[in-house]
PDBQT receptor file of N, H, CA, C and O in Angstrom, charges set to zero:
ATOM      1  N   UNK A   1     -29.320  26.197  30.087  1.00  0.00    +0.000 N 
ATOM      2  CA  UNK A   1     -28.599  25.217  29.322  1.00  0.00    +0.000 C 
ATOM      3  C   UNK A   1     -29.607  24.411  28.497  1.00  0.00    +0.000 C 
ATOM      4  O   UNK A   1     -30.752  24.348  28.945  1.00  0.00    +0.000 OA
ATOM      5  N   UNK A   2     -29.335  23.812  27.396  1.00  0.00    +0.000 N 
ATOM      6  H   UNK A   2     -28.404  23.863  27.033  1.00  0.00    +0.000 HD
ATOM      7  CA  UNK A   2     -30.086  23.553  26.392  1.00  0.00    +0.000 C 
ATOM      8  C   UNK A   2     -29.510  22.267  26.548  1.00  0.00    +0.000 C 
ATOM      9  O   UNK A   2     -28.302  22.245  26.313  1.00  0.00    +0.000 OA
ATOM     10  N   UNK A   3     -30.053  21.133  26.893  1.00  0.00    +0.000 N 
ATOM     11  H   UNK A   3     -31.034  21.151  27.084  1.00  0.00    +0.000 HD
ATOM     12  CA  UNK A   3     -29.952  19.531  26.487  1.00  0.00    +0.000 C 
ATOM     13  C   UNK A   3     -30.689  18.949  25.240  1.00  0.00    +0.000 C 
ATOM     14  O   UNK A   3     -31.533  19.479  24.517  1.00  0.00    +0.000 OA
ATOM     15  N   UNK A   4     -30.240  17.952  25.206  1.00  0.00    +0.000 N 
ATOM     16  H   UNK A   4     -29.554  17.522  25.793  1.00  0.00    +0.000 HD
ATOM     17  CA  UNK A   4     -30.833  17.167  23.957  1.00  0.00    +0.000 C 
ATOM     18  C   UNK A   4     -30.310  15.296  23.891  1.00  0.00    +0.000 C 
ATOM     19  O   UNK A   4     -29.267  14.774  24.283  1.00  0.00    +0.000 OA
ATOM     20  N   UNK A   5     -31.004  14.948  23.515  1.00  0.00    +0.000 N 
ATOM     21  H   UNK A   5     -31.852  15.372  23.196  1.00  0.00    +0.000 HD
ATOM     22  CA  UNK A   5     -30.902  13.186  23.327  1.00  0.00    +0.000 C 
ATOM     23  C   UNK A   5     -31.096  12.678  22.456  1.00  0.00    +0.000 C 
ATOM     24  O   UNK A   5     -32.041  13.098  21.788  1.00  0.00    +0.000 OA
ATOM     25  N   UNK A   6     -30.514  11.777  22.074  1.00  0.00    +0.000 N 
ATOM     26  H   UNK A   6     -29.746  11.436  22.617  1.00  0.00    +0.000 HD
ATOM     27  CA  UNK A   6     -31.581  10.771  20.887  1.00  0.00    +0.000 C 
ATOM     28  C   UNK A   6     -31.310   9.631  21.202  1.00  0.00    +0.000 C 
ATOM     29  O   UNK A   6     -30.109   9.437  21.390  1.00  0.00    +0.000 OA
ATOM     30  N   UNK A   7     -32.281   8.386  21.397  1.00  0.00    +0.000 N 
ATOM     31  H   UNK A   7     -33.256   8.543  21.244  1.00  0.00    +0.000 HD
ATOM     32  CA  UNK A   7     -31.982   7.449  21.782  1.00  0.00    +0.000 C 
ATOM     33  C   UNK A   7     -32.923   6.764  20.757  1.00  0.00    +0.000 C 
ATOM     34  O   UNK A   7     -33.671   7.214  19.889  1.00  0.00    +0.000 OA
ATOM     35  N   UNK A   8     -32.529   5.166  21.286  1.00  0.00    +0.000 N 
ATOM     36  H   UNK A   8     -31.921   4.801  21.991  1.00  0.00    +0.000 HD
ATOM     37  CA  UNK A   8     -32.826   4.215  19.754  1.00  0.00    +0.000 C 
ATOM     38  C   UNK A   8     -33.468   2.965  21.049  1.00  0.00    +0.000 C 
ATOM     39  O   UNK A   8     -33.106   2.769  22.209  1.00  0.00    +0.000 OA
ATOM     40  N   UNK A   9     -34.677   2.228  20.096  1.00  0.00    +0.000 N 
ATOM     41  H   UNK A   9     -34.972   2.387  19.154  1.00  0.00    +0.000 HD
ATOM     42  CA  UNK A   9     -35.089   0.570  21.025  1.00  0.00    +0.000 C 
ATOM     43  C   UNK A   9     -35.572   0.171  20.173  1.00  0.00    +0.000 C 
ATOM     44  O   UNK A   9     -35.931   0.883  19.236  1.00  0.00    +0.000 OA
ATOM     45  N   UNK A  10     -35.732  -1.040  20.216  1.00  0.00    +0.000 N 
ATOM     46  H   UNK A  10     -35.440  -1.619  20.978  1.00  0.00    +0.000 HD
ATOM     47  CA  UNK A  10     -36.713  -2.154  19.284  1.00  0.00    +0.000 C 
ATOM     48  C   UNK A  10     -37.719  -1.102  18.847  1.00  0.00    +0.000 C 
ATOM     49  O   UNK A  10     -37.994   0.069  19.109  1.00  0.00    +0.000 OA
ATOM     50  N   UNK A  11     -38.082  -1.954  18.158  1.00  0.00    +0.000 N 
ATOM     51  H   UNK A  11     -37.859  -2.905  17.945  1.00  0.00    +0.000 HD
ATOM     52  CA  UNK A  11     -39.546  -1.406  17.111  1.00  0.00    +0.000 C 
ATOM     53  C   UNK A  11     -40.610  -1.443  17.792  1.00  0.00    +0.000 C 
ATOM     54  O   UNK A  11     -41.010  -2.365  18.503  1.00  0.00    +0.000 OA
ATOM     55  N   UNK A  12     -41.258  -0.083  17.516  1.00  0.00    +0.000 N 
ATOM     56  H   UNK A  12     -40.933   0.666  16.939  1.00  0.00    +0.000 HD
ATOM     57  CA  UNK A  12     -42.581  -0.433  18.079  1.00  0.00    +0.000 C 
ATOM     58  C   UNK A  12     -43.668  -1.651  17.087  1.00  0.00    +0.000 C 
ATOM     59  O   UNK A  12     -44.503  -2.438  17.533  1.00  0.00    +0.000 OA
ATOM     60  N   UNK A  13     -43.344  -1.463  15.965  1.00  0.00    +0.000 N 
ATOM     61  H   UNK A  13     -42.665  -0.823  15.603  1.00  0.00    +0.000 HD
ATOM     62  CA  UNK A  13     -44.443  -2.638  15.123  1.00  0.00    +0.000 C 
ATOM     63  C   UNK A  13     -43.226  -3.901  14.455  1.00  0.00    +0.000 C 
ATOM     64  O   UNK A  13     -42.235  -3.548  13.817  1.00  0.00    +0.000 OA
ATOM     65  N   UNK A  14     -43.535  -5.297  14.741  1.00  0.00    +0.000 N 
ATOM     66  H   UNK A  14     -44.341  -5.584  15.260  1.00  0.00    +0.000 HD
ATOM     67  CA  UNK A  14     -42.587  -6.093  14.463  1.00  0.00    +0.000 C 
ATOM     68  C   UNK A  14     -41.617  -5.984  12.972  1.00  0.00    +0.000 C 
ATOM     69  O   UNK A  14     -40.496  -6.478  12.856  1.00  0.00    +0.000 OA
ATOM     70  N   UNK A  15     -42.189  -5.387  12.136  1.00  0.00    +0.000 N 
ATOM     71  H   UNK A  15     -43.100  -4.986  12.230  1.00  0.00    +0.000 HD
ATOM     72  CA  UNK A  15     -41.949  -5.394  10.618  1.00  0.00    +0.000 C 
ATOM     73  C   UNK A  15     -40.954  -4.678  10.807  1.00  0.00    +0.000 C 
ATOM     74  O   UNK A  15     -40.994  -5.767  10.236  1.00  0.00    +0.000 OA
ATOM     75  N   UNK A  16     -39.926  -3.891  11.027  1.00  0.00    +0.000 N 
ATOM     76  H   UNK A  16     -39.894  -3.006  11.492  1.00  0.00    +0.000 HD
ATOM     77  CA  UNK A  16     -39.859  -2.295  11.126  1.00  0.00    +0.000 C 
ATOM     78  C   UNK A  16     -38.087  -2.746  12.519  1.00  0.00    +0.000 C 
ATOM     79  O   UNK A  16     -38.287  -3.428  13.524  1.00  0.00    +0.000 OA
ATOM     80  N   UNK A  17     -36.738  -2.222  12.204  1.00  0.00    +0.000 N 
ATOM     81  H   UNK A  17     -36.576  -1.668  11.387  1.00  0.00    +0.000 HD
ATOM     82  CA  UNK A  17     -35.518  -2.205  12.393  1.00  0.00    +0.000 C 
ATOM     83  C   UNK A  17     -35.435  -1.533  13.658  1.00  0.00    +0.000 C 
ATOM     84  O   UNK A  17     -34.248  -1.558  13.982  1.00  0.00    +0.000 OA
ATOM     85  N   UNK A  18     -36.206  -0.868  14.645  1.00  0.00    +0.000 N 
ATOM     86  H   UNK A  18     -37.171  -0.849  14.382  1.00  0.00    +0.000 HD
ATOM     87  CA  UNK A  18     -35.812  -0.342  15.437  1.00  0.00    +0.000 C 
ATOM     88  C   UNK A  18     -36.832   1.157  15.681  1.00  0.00    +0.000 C 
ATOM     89  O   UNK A  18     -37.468   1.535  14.697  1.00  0.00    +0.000 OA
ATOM     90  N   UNK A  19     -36.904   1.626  16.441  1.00  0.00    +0.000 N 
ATOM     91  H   UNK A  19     -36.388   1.319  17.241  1.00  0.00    +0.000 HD
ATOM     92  CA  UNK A  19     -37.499   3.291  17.091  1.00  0.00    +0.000 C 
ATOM     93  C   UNK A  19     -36.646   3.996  17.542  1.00  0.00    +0.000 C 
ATOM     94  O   UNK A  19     -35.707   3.580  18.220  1.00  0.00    +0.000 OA
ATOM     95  N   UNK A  20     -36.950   5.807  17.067  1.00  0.00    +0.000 N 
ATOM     96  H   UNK A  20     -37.713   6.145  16.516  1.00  0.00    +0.000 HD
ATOM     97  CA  UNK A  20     -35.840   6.411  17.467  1.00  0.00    +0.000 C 
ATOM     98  C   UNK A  20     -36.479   7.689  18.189  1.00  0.00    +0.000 C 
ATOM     99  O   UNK A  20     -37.630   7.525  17.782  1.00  0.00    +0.000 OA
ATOM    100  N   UNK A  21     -36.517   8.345  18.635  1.00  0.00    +0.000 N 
ATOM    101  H   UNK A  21     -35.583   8.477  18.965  1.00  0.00    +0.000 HD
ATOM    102  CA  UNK A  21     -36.571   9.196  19.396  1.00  0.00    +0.000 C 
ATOM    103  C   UNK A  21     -35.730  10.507  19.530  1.00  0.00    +0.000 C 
ATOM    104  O   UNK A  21     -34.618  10.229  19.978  1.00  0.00    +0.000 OA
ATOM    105  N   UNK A  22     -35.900  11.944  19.276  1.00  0.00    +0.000 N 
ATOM    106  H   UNK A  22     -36.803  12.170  18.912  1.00  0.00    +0.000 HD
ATOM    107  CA  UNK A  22     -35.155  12.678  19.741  1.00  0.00    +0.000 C 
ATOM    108  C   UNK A  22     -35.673  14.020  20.723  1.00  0.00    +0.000 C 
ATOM    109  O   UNK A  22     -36.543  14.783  20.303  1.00  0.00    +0.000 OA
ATOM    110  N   UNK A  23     -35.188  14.160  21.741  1.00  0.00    +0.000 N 
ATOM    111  H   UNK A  23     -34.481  13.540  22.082  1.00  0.00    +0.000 HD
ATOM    112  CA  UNK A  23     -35.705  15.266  22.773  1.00  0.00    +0.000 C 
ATOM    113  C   UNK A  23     -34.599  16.555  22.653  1.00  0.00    +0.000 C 
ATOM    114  O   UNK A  23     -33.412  16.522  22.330  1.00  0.00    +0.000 OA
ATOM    115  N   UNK A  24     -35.401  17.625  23.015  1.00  0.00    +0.000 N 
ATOM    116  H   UNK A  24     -36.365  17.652  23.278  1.00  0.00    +0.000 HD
ATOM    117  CA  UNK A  24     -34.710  18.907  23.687  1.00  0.00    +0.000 C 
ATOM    118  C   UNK A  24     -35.662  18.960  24.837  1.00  0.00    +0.000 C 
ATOM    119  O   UNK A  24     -36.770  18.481  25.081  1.00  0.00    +0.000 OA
ATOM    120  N   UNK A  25     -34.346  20.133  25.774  1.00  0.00    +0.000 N 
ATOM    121  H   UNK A  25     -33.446  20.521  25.577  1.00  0.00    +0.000 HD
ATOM    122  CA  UNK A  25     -35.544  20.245  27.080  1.00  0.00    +0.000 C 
ATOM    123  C   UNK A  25     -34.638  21.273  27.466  1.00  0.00    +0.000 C 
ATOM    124  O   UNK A  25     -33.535  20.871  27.098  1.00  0.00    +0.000 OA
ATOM    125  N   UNK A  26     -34.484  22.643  28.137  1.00  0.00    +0.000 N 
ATOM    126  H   UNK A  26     -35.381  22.969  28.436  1.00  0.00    +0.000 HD
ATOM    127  CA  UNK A  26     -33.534  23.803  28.911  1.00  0.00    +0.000 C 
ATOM    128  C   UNK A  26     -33.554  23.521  30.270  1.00  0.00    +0.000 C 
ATOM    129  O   UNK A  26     -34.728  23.335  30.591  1.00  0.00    +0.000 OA
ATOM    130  N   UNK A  27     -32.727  23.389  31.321  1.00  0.00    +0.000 N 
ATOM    131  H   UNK A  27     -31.774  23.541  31.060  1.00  0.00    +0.000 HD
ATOM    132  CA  UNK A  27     -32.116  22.975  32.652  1.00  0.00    +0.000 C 
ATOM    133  C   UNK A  27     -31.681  24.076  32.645  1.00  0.00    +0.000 C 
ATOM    134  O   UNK A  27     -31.412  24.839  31.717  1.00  0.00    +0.000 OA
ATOM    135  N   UNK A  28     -31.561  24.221  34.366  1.00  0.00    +0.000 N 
ATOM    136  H   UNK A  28     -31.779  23.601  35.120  1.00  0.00    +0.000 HD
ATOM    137  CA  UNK A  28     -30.854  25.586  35.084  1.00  0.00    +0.000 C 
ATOM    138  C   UNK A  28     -29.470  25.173  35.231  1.00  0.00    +0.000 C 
ATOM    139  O   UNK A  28     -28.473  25.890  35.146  1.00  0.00    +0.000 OA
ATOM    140  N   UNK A  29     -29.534  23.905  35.465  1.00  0.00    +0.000 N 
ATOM    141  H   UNK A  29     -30.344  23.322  35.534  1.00  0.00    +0.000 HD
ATOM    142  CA  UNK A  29     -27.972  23.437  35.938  1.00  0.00    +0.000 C 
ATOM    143  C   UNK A  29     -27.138  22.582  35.015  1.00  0.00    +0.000 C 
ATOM    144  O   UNK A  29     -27.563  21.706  34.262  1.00  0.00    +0.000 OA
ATOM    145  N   UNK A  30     -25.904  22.963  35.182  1.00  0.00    +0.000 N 
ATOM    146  H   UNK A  30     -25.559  23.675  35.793  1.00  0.00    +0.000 HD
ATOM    147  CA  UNK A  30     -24.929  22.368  33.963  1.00  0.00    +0.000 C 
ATOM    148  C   UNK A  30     -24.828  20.426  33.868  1.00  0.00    +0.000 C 
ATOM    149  O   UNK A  30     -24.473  19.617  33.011  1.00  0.00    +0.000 OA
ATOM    150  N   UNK A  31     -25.200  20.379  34.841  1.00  0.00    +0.000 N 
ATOM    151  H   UNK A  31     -25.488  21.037  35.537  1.00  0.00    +0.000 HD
ATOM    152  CA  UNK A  31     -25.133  18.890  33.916  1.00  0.00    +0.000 C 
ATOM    153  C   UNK A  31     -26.205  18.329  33.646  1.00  0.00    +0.000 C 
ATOM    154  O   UNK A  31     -27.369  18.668  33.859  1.00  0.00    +0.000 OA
ATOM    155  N   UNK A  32     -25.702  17.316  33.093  1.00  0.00    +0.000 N 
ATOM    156  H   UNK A  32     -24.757  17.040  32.920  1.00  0.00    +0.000 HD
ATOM    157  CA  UNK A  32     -26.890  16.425  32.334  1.00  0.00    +0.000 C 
ATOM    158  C   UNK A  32     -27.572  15.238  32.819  1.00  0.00    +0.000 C 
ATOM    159  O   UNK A  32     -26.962  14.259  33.249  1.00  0.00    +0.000 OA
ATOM    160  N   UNK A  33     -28.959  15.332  32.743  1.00  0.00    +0.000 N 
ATOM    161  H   UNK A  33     -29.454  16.128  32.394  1.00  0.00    +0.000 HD
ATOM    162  CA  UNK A  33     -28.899  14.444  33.974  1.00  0.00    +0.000 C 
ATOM    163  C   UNK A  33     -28.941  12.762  33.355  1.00  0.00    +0.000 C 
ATOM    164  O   UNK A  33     -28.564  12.642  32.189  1.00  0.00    +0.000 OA
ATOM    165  N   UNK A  34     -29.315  11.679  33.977  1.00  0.00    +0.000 N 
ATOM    166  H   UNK A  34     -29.621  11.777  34.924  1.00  0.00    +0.000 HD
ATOM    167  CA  UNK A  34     -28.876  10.164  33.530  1.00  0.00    +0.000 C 
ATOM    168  C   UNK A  34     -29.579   8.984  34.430  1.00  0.00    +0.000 C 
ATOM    169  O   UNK A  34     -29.445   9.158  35.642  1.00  0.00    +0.000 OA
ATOM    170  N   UNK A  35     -30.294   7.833  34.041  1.00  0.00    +0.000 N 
ATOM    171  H   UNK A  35     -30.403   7.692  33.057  1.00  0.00    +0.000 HD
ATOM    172  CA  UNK A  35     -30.587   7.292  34.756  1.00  0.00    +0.000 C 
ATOM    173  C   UNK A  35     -31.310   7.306  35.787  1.00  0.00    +0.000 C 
ATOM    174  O   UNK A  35     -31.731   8.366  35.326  1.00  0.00    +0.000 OA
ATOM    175  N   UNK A  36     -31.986   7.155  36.917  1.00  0.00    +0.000 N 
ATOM    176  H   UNK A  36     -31.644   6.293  37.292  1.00  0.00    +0.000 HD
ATOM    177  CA  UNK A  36     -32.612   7.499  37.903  1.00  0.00    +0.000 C 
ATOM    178  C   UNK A  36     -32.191   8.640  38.613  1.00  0.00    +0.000 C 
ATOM    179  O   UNK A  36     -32.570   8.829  39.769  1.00  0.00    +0.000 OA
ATOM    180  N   UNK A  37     -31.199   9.666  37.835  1.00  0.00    +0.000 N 
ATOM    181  H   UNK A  37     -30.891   9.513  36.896  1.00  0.00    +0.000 HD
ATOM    182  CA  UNK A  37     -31.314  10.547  38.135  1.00  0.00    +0.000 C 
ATOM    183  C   UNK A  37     -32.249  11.707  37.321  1.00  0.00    +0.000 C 
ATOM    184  O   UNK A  37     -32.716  12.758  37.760  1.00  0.00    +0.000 OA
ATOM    185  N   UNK A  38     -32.307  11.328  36.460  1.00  0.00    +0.000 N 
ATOM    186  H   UNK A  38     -31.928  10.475  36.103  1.00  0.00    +0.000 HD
ATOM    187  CA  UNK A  38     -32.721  12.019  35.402  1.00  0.00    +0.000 C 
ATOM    188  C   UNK A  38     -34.371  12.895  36.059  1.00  0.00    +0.000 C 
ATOM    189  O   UNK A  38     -34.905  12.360  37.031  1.00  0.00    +0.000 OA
ATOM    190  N   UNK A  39     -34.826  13.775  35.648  1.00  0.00    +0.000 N 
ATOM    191  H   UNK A  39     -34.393  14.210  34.859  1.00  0.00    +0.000 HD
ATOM    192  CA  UNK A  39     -35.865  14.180  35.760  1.00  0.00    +0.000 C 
ATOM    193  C   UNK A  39     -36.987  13.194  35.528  1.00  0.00    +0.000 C 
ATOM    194  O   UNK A  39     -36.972  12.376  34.608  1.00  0.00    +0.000 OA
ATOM    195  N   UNK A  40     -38.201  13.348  36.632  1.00  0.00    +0.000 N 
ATOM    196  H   UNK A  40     -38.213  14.012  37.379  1.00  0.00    +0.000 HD
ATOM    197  CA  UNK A  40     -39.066  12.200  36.766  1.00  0.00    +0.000 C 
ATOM    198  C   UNK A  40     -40.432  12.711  35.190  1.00  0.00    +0.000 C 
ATOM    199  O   UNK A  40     -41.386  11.981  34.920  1.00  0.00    +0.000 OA
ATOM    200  N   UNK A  41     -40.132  14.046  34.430  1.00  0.00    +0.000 N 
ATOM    201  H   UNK A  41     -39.357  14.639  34.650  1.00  0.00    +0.000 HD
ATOM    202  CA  UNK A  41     -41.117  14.561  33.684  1.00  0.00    +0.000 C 
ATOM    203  C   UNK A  41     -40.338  14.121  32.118  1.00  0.00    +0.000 C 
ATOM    204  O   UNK A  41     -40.864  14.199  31.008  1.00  0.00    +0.000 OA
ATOM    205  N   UNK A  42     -38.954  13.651  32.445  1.00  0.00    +0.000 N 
ATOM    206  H   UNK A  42     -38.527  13.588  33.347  1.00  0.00    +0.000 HD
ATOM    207  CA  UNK A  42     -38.235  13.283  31.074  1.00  0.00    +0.000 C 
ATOM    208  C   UNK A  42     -38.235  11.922  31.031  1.00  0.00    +0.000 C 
ATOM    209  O   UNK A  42     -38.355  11.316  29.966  1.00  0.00    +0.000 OA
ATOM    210  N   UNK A  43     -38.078  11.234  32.377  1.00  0.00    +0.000 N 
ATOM    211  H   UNK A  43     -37.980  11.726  33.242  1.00  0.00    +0.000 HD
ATOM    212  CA  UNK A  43     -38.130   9.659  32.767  1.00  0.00    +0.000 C 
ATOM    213  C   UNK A  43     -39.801   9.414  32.229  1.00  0.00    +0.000 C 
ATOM    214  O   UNK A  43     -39.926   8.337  31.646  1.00  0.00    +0.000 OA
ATOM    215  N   UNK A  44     -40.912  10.123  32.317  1.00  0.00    +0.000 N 
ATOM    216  H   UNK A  44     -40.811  10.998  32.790  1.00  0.00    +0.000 HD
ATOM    217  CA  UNK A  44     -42.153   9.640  31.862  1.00  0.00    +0.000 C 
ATOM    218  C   UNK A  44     -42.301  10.027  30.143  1.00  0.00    +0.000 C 
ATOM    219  O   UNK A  44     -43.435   9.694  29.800  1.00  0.00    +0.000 OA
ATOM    220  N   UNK A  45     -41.785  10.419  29.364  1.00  0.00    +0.000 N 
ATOM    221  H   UNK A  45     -40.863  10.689  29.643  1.00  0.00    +0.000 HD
ATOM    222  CA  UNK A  45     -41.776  11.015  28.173  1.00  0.00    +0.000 C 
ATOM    223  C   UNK A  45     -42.437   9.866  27.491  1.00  0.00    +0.000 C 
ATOM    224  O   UNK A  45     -41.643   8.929  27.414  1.00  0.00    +0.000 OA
ATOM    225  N   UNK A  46     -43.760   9.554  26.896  1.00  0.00    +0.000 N 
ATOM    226  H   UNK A  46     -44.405  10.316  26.959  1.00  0.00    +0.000 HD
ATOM    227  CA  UNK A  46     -43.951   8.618  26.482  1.00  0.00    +0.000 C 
ATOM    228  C   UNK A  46     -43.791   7.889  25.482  1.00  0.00    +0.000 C 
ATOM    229  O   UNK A  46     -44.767   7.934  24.734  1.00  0.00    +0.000 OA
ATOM    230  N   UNK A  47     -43.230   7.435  25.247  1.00  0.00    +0.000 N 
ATOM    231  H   UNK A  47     -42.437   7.399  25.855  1.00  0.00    +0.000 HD
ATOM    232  CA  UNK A  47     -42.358   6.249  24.425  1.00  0.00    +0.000 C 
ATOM    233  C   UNK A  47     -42.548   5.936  23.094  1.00  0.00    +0.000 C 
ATOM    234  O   UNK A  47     -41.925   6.110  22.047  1.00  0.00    +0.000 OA
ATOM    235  N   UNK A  48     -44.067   5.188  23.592  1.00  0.00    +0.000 N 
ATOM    236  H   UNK A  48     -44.573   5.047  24.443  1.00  0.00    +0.000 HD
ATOM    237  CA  UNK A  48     -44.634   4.310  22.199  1.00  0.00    +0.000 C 
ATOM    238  C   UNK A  48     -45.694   5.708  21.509  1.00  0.00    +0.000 C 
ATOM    239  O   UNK A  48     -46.268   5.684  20.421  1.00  0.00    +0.000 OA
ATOM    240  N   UNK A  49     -45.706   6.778  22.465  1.00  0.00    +0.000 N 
ATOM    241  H   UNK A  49     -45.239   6.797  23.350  1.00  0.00    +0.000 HD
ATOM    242  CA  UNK A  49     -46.520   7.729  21.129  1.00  0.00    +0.000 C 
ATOM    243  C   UNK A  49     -46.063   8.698  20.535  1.00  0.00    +0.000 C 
ATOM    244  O   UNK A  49     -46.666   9.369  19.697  1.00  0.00    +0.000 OA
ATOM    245  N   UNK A  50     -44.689   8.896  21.007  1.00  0.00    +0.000 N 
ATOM    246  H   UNK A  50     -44.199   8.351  21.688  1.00  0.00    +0.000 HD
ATOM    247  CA  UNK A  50     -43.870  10.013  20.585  1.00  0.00    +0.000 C 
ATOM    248  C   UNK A  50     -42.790   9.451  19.522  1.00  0.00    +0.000 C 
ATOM    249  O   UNK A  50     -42.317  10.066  18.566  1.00  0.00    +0.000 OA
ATOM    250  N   UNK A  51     -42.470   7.888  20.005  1.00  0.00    +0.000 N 
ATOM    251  H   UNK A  51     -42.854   7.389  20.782  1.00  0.00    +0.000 HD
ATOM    252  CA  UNK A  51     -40.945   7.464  18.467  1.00  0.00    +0.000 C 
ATOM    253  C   UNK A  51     -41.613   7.366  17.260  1.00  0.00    +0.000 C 
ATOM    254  O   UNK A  51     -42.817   7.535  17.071  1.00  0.00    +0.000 OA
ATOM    255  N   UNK A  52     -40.727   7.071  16.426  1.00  0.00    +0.000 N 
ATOM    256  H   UNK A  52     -39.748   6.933  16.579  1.00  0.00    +0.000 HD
ATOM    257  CA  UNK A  52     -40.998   6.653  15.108  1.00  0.00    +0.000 C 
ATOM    258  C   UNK A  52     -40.051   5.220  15.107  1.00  0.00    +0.000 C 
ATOM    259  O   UNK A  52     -39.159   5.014  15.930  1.00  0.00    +0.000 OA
ATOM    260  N   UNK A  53     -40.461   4.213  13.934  1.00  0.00    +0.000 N 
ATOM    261  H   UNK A  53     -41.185   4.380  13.265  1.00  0.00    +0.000 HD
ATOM    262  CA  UNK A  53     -39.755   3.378  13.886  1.00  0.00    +0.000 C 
ATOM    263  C   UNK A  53     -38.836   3.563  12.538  1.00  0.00    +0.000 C 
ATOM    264  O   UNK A  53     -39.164   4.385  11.683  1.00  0.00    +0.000 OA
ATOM    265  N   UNK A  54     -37.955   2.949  12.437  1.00  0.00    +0.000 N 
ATOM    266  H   UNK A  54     -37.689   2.281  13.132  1.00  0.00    +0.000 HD
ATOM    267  CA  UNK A  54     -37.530   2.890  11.051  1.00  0.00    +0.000 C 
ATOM    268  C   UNK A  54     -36.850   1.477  10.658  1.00  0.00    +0.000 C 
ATOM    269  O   UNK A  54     -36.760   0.417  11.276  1.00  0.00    +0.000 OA
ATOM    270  N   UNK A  55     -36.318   1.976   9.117  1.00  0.00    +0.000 N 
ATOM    271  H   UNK A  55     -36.392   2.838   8.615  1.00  0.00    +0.000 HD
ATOM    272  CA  UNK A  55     -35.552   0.697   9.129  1.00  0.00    +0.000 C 
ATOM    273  C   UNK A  55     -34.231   0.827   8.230  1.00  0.00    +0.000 C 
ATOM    274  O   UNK A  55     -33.778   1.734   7.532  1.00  0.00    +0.000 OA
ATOM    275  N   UNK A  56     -33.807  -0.469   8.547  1.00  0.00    +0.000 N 
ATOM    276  H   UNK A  56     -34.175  -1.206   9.114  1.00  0.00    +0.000 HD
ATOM    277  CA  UNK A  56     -32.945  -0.400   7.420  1.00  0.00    +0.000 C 
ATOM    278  C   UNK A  56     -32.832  -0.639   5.961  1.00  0.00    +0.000 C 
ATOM    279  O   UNK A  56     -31.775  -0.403   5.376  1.00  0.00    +0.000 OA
TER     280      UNK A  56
């Protein structure tokens, strides 16, 4: 199974509307996972070197 996300947070640099983020990742099992359930290798995905910020 093929997952995917995109999630959004404050800006990494103050100037700048927000950071966005988008992942893929393939799972054996049909659902998706969420929250402290989520995989501890997707829960570490690092944040501030992987988003981009943008704006409006």
């Amino acid at each position: 199974m093929v997952c995917t996300a995109g999630s959004r947070s404050a800006p990494l640099a103050t100037a700048m509307a927000g950071s966005v983020l988008a992942v893929a990742w393939f799972r054996a099992a049909p659902e998706a996972p969420a929250g402290e359930d989520a995989d501890a290798t997707l829960r570490a995905i690092p944040w501030e070197a992987l988003a981009e910020d943008y704006e409006l």
